[in-house]
C-alpha positions in Angstrom: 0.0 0.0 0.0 1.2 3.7 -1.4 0.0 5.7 2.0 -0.9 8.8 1.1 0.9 12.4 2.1 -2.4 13.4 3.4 -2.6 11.1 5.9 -1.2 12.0 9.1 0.0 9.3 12.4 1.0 10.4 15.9 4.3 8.8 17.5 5.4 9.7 21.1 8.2 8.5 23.4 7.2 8.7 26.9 10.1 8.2 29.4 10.7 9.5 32.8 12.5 12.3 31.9 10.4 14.0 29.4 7.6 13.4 26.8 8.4 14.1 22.9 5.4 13.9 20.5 5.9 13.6 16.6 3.0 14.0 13.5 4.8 12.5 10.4 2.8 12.3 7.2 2.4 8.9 4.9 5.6 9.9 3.5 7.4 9.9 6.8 8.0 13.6 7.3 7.3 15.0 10.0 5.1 18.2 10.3 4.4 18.3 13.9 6.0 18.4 17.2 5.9 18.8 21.1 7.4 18.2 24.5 6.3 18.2 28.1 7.3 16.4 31.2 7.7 12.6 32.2 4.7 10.3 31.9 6.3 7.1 33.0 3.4 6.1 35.7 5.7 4.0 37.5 7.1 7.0 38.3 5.7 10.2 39.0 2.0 8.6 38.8 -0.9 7.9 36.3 -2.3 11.5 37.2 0.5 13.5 36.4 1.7 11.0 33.3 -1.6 11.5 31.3 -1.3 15.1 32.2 1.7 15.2 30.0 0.6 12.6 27.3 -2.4 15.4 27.1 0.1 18.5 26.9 2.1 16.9 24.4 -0.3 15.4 21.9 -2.4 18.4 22.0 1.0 21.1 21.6 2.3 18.4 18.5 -1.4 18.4 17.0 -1.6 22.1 16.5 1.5 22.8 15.5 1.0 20.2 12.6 -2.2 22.5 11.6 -4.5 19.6 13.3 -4.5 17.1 11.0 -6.9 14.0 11.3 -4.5 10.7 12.6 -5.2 7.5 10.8 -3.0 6.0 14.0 -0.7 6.7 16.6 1.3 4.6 18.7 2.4 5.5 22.1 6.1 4.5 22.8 6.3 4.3 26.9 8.9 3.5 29.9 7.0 1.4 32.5 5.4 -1.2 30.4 6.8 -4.2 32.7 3.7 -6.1 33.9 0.3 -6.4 32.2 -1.0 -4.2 34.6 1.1 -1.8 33.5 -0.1 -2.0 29.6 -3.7 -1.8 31.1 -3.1 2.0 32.8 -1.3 3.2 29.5 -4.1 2.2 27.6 -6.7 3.7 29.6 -4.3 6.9 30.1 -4.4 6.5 25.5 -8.1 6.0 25.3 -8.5 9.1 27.7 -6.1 11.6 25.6 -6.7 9.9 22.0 -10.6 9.2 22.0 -11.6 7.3 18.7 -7.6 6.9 17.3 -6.5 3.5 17.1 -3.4 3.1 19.5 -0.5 0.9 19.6 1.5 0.9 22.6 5.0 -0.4 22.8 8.1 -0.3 24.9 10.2 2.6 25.0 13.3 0.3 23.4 10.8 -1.1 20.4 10.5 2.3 19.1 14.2 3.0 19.9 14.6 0.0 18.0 12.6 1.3 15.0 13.7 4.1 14.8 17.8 3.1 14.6 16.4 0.7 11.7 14.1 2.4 9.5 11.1 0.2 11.0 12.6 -3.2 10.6 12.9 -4.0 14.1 15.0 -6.7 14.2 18.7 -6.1 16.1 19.1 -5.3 19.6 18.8 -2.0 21.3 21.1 -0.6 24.1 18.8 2.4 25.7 20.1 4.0 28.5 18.1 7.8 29.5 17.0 7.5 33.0 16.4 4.0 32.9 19.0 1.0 31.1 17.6 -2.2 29.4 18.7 -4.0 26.5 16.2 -5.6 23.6 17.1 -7.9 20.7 14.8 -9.5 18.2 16.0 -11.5 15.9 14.9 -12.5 12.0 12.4 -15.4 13.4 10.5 -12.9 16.2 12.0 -13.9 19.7 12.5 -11.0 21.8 14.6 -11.2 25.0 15.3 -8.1 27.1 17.8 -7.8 30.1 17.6 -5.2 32.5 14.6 -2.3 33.0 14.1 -3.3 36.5 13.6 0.6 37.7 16.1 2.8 39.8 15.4 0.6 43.3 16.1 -3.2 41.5 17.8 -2.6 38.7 18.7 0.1 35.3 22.5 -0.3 36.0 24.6 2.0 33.7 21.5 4.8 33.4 21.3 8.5 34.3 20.1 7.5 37.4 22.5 5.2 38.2 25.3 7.4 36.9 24.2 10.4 39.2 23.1 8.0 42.2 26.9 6.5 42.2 28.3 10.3 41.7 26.0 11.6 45.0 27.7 8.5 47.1 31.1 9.4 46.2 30.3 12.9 46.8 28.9 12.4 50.4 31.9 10.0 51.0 34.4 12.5 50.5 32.3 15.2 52.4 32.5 12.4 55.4 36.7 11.8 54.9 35.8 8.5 54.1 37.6 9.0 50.4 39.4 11.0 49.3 38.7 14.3 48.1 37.0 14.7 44.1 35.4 17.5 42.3 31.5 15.7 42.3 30.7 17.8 45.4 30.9 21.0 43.6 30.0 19.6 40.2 26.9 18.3 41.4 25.9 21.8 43.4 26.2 23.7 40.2 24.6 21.6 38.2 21.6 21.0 41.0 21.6 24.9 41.0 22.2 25.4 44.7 24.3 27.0 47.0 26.0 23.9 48.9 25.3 19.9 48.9 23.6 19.9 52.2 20.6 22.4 49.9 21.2 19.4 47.2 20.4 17.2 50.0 17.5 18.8 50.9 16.0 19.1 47.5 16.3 15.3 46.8 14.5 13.9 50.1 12.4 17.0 51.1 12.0 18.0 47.3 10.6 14.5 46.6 12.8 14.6 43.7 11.8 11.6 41.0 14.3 9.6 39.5 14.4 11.7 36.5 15.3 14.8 38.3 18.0 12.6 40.2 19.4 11.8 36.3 19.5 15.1 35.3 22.5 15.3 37.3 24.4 12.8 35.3 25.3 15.1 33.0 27.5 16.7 35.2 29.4 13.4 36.0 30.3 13.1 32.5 31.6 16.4 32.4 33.9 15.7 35.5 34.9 12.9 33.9 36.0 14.5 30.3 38.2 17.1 32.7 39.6 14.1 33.9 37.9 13.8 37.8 39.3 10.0 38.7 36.2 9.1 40.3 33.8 10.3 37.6 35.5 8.1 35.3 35.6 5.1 37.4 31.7 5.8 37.4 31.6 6.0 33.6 33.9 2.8 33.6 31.4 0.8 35.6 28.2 2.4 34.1 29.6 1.0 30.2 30.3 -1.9 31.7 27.0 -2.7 33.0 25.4 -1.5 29.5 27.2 -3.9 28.2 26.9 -6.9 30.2 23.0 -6.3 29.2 24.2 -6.2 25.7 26.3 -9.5 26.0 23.2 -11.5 27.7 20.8 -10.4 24.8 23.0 -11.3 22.1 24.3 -14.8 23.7 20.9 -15.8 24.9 19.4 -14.8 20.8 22.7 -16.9 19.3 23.7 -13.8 17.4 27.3 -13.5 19.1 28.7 -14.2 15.3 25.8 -12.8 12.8 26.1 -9.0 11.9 23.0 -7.5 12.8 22.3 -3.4 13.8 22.8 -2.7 17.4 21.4 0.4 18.1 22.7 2.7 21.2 19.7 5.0 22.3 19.3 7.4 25.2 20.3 10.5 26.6 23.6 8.8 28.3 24.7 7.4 25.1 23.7 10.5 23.0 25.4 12.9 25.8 28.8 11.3 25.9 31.2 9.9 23.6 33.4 8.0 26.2 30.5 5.3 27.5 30.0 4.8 23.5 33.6 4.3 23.2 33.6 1.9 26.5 30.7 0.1 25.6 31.7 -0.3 21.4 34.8 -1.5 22.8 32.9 -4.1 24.9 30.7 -5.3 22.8 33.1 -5.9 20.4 34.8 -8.4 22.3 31.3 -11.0 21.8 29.4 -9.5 19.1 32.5 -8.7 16.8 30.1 -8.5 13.4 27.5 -5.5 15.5 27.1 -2.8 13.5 26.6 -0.4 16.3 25.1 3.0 15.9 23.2 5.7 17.2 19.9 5.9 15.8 19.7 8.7 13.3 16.3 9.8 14.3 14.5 10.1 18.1 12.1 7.4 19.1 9.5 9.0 18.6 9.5 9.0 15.5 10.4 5.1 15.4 6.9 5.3 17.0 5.8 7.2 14.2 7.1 4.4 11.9 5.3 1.8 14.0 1.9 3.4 13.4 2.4 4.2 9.7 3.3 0.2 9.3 -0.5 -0.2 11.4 -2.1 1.7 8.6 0.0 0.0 5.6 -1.1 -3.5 7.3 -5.0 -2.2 7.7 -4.9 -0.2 4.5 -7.8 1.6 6.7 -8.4 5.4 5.9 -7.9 8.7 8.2 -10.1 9.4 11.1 -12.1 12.8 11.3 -10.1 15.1 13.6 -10.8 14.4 17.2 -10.9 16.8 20.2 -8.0 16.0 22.4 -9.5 16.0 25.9 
């Protein structure tokens, strides 16, 4: 099926950092977009996650002139139980009344979008969360990792900027040495000293998100060569990709070539956990060719839908009111 440039689908990547919300055409262009806030559920709550689906559907929506949406499929963080599915639809059926929805895991859409829609490889993603996905050419999927900040997402933002805090309070105690995370951390946070950055995290009731957002300042530290910063790096690309190595072994692909893709704000943000974890990886997957995706995944999610309507060959829906 030719779709046609009039048609219009809605693709959205929901993590717990932020919301970003595509409208591509039947060509694939995209003439639409929007941000807002996190709307993983698991998170920061069903309340506050639809409240940002909402913001960011309606925002992409009118800056695409409104178009009608044939489909739309919500890429989300969170989807780990069935339970889980069952909120995001409801929070879907709420936001997108009368649009048929597909919802998938955040690292299917990373997935598609690193490969144009075929979604078959494995995906690294590490943003706030880690977890590694392959699929291979026959349809198994296995997945390591994606456990959450309390049981698991080893090598994420918020595992990065959890590890730098420790080492930061350990040196404040004399228990290490001395490093520059203490102040790093304080101008990144904003504040005036680490007992304020203290204060903002447990009395704040920072999410896990905010907590991430300081991970950008450990992998500043570590490019100006702060020891312990790159220690953290060191362990955080080796735990990426351990997840990496148990995907690929447990699929049998250790010596076929097939697209690895490396997704996420931790691997987009710095070029020395790419390096670590290329190097890695390269060690049991030597034929990987390993990449960063060349578009966001949203609009892998974007792909996803426009492959719904090619497979139901079924026609735009009349505009609906986004409530």
């Amino acid at each position: 099926m030719t779709v046609s440039p009039g048609l219009h689908v809605l693709g959205l990547d929901g993590g717990g950092s932020h919301t970003v919300c595509l409208i591509v055409d039947g060509q694939g262009r995209e003439v639409g977009a929007a941000e807002s806030g996190p709307c993983n559920h698991q998170l920061v709550g069903v309340a506050k996650a639809q409240s940002a689906l909402r913001e960011a559907i309606r925002n992409a929506l009118r800056s695409a002139g409104r178009p009608a949406l044939a489909a739309a499929c919500l890429g989300m963080a969170g989807l780990d139980r069935e339970e889980d599915l069952r909120l995001v639809r409801e929070m879907a059926g709420a936001v997108l009344p009368g649009v048929s929805v597909e919802i998938a895991h955040d690292s299917d859409i990373a997935l598609a979008a690193g490969t144009r829609g075929r979604r078959v490889g494995v995906v690294l993603l590490a943003g706030t969360g880690s977890i590694a996905v392959g699929v291979d050419s026959a349809g198994r999927r296995v997945r390591a990792g994606g456990w959450g900040h309390i049981l698991g997402d080893e090598g994420s933002g918020y595992d990065i900027a959890r590890r730098a805090l420790n080492a930061a309070t350990r040196s404040i105690d004399g228990r290490t040495p001395s490093n520059l995370l203490r102040e790093r951390l304080v101008a990144a946070a904003g504040v005036a000293s680490f007992e304020d950055l203290a204060n903002r995290i447990y009395l704040g009731g920072w999410t896990p998100g905010q907590v991430a957002a300081l991970a950008p300042a450990v992998m500043a530290a570590a490019d100006d060569g702060e020891a312990v910063a790159l220690e953290i790096l060191m362990v955080a690309a080796h735990e990426l990709a351990l997840a990496v190595r148990v995907v690929v072994l447990s699929l049998g692909m250790q010596e076929q070539g097939f697209d690895l893709i490396l997704s996420g704000g931790i691997l987009a943000g710095s070029p020395r956990v790419v390096e670590l974890v290329r190097r890695e990886i390269a060690s049991f997957a030597p034929r990987a060719a390993i990449a960063l995706p060349g578009h966001p995944p949203a609009y892998g999610a974007a792909l996803i839908a426009l492959q719904a309507v090619r497979a139901a060959s079924s026609p735009a829906l009349p505009p609906q009111e986004i409530a």
